[in-house]
N, C-alpha and C positions, 0 to 999 in steps of 0.2 A: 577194547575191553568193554566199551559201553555198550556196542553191537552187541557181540555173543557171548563174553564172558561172564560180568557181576550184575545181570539179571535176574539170573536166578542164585535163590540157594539151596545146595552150595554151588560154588562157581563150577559152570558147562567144561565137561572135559575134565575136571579135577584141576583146572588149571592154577597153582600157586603162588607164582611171580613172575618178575619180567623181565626177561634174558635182553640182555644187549650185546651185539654183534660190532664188529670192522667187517664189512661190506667191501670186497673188492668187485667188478666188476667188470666186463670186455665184453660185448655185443660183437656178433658176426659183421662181416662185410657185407654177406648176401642181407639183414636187415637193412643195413643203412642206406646199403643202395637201394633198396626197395623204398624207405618210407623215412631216410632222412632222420632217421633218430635212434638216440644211441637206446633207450628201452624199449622193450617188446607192447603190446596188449597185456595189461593185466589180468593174468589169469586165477580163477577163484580154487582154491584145495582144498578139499574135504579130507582129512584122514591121508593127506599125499595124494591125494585123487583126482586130477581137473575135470572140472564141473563144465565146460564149453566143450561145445562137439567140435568146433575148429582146431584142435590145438595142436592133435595126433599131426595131421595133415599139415599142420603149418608149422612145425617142430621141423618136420623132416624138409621141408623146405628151406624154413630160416635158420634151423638149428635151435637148440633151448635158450633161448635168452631172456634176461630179467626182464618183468615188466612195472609198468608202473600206473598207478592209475590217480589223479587229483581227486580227490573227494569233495563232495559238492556237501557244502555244511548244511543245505539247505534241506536234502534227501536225508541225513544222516539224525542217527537216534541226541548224539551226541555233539553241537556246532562247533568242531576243532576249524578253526582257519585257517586255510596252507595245510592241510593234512594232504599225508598222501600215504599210499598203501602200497608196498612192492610186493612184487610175487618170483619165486626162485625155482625153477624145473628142476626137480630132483629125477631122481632115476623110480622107472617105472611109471609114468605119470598118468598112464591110462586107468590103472588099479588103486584099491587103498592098501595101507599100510599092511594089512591083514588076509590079501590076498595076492603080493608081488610075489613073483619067481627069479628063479635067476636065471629061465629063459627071458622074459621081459626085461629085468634089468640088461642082458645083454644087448638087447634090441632095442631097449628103448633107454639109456644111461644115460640122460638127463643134463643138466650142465654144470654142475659142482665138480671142480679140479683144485687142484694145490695153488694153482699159480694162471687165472687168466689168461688164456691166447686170442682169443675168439674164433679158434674154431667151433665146428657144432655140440660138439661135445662139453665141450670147456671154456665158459662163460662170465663164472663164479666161483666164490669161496669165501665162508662167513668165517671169522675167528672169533671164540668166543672172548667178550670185555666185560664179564660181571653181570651182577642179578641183583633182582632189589626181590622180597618178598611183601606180597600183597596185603598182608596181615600186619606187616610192618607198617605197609604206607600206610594204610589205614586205621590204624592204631587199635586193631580185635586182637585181642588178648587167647580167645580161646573160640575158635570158626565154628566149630560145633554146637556151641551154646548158643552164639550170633544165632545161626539159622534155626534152631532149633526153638528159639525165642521170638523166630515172625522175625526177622531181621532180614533187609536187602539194603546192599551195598549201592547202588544204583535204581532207583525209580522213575522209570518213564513220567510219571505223573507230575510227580513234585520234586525231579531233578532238574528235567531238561529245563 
């Protein structure tokens, strides 16, 4: 959130609150044998979209698996400690949200399934466990007026 959401106002994306998931999880074979762990490279989404030119290519190798990445508090806008960031291949992963097919979904389906196997395909599966809204945590009454008033949730300056 500190990254790219309540930077600005209003918050980036229209984003409102904060969905919390159960995470299941099954990494392929072909990963582990390759590199001994059970998550992938964390990969960065834009709009559904991977941002690394590796991924196409190394999808179809390792198949879609979750990745994960440690965040170094030190690079970060905001120093969470033990923070860490997953990332979840969905279907289509080469396009954004706004320009998939459902010939790319065919060809490129991602790894979200019902029930984990770790084939390539089928990796993952989030269920959703509740939301908190942002306006709540924060205790803004009325977001419009916040911002509207020179108000940010979040300042580089005199946050971090």
């Amino acid at each position: 959130l500190h990254n790219h959401v309540i930077t600005q106002c209003p918050r980036r994306y229209g984003i409102d609150r904060i969905r919390r998931y159960f995470v299941t999880v099954k990494s392929t074979e072909a990963l582990f044998a390759a590199t001994a762990n059970m998550f992938d490279r964390y990969s960065d989404f834009d709009n559904g979209e991977a941002q690394e030119s590796w991924s196409r290519s190394h999808w179809t190798k390792y198949g879609y698996n979750p990745g994960c990445l440690h965040v170094d508090p030190e690079k970060s806008r905001a120093a969470y400690h033990d923070a860490v960031w997953y990332s979840l291949p969905g279907g289509c992963p080469s396009r954004d949200l706004y320009s998939t097919t459902a010939k790319c979904l065919r060809d490129e389906p991602g790894g979200h399934c019902d029930a984990p196997n770790g084939t390539s395909t089928c990796t993952w599966h989030a269920q959703f466990a509740g939301e908190v809204f942002l306006d709540e945590l924060a205790g803004i009454t009325d977001h419009a007026t916040f911002c509207t008033s020179g108000n940010y949730e979040f300042d580089l300056e005199t946050d971090a």
